[in-house]
C-alpha positions as a Python dict, from the first residue, in 0.01 Angstrom:
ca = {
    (1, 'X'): (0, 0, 0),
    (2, 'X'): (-114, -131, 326),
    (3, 'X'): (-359, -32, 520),
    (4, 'X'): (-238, 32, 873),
    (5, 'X'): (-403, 159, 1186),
    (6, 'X'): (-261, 328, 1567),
    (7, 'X'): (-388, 161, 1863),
    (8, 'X'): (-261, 249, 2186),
    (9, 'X'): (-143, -11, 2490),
    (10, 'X'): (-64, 49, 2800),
    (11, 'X'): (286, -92, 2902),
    (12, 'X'): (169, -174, 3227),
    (13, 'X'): (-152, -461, 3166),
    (14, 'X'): (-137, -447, 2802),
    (15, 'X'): (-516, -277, 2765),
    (16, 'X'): (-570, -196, 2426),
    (17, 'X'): (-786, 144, 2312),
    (18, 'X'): (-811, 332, 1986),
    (19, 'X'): (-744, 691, 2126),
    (20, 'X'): (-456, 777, 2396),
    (21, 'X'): (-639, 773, 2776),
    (22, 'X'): (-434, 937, 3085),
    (23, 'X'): (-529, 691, 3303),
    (24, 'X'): (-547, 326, 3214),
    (25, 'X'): (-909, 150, 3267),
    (26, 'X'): (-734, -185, 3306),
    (27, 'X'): (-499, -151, 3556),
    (28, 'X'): (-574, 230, 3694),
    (29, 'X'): (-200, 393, 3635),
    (30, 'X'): (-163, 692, 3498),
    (31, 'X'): (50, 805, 3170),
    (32, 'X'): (170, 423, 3077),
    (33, 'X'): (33, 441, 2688),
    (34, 'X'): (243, 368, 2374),
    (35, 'X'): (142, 415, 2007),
    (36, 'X'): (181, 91, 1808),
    (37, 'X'): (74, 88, 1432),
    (38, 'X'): (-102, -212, 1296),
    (39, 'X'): (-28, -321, 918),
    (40, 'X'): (-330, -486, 804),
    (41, 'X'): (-265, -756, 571),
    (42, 'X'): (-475, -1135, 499),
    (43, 'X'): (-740, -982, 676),
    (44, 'X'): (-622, -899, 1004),
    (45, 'X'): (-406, -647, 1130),
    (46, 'X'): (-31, -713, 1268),
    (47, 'X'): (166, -454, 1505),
    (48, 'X'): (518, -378, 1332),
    (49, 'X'): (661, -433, 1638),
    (50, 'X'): (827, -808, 1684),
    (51, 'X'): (714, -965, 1989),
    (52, 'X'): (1062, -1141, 2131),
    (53, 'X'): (815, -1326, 2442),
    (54, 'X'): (789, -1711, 2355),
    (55, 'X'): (545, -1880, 2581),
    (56, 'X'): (694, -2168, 2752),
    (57, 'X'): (571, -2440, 2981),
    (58, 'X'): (597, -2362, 3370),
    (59, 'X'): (757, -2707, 3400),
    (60, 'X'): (1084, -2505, 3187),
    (61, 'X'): (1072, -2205, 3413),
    (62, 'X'): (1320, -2193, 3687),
    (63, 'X'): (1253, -2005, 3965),
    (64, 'X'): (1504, -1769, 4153),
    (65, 'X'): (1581, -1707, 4504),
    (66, 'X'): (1513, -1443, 4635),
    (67, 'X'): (1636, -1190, 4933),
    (68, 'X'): (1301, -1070, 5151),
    (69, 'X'): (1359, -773, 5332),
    (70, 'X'): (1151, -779, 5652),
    (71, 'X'): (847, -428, 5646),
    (72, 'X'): (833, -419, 6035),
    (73, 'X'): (448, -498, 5977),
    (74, 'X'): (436, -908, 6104),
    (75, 'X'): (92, -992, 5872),
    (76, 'X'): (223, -795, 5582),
    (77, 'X'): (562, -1015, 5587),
    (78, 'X'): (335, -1324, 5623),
    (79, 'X'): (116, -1257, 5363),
    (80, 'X'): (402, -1138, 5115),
    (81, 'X'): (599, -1426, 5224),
    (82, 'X'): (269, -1633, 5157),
    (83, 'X'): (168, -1499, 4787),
    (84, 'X'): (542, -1504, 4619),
    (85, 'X'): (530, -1939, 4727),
}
C-alpha cells in the first residue's frame, strides 16, 4: 500500500505547510487552505490531484482587452493603467 501524506496549500499563493494555518504566511489572507494528500511512490511524493495548468510560452498567450473603469483618484488610474501594460 502506499504511503501517502496531507499537506495543506493555500489557494491563494500556493504556500505549502504540513498543519492547517488561519492565516497564510505567504500571501497574509485568511482561511484560503485546502487539504491535498500526497501518494508517495519512486521516492517522491505526488498529490492525487491532476494538475490541468500546462505552461506555455508568453509568445502563445494572447492578451485581452480590457474595460477600465475610472476610481475618481487621477494617480491611482495612472498607476493601474501603468502596471496592467
Amino acid at each position: 500500500m502506499p504511503k501517502t501524506k496531507t499537506v495543506f496549500v493555500c489557494s491563494n499563493c500556493g504556500y505549502e505547510s504540513t498543519k492547517w494555518l488561519g492565516k497564510c504566511p505567504g500571501c497574509n489572507e485568511w482561511n484560503t487552505f485546502y487539504e491535498e494528500k500526497l501518494t508517495k511512490s519512486n521516492n517522491s511524493y505526488k498529490s492525487d490531484k491532476t494538475r490541468s495548468a500546462i505552461p506555455r510560452p508568453l509568445k502563445e498567450v494572447v492578451g485581452k482587452d480590457t474595460v477600465r473603469t475610472k476610481t475618481g483618484f487621477e494617480e491611482l488610474d495612472r498607476v493601474l493603467r501603468r502596471r496592467a501594460s
